[in-house]
N, C-alpha and C positions, 0 to 999 in steps of 0.2 A: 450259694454259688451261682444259680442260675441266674437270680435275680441281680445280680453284681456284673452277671455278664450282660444283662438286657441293659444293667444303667450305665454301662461304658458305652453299648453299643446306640445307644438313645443319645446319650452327652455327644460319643464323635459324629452323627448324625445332625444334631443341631448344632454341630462349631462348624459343617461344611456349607452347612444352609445358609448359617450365618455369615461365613465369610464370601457365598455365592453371592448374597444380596446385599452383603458391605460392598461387594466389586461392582454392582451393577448400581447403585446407587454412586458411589464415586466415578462410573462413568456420566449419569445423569449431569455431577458437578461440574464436572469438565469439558462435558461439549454447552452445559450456561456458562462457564466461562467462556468458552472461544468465541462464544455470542457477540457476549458483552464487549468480549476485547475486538474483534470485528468492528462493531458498532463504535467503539472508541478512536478505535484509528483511523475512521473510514470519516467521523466530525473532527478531528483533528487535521488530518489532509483537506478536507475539505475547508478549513477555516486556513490551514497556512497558502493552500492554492487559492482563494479568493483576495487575501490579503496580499499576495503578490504581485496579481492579477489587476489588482486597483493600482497595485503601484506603476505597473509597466503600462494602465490604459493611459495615468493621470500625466504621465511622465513623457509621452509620444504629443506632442501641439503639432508636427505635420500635416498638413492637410494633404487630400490627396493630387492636387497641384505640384506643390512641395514634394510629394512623392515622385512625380514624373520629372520634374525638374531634376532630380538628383540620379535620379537614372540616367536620362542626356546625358547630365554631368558627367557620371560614371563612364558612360559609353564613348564619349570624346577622350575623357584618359587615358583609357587601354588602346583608344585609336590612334593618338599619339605616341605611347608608348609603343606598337607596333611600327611608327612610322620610323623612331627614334632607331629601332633595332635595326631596320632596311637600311638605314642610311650608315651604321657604323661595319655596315659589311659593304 
């Protein structure tokens, strides 16, 4: 009888152990997953942000001329526009 109780108390003793370091070991699993998944999305953005990035450099032929010019532009517009609003008051 003794010996039936040491080998229960032995067996539930290594199924807690066991399942101690089944949990610690599936923690191990899952923070190299979050690695990897880190590292996956991290070359993934990184490859859709360079690729869009070419697009919007390749895609801008302005010079920065072209750029001040279209500011004037811009700035006589709204000036008129202002001018436009005085006159109809």
């Amino acid at each position: 009888m003794i010996k039936i109780r040491k080998s229960i108390r032995d067996l539930n003793t290594k199924k807690v152990s066991f399942f101690s370091f089944q949990k610690l070991i599936n923690l191990h699993k899952i923070t190299l997953q979050e690695k990897y998944t880190l590292l996956f999305a991290s070359l993934l953005l990184f490859l859709i942000g360079a690729a869009l990035g070419a697009i919007i450099r390749k895609g801008s032929d302005l010079k920065e001329n072209d750029l001040f010019e279209a500011q004037i532009g811009q700035d006589r517009i709204e000036a008129v526009k202002k001018r436009d609003i005085f006159k109809d008051n």
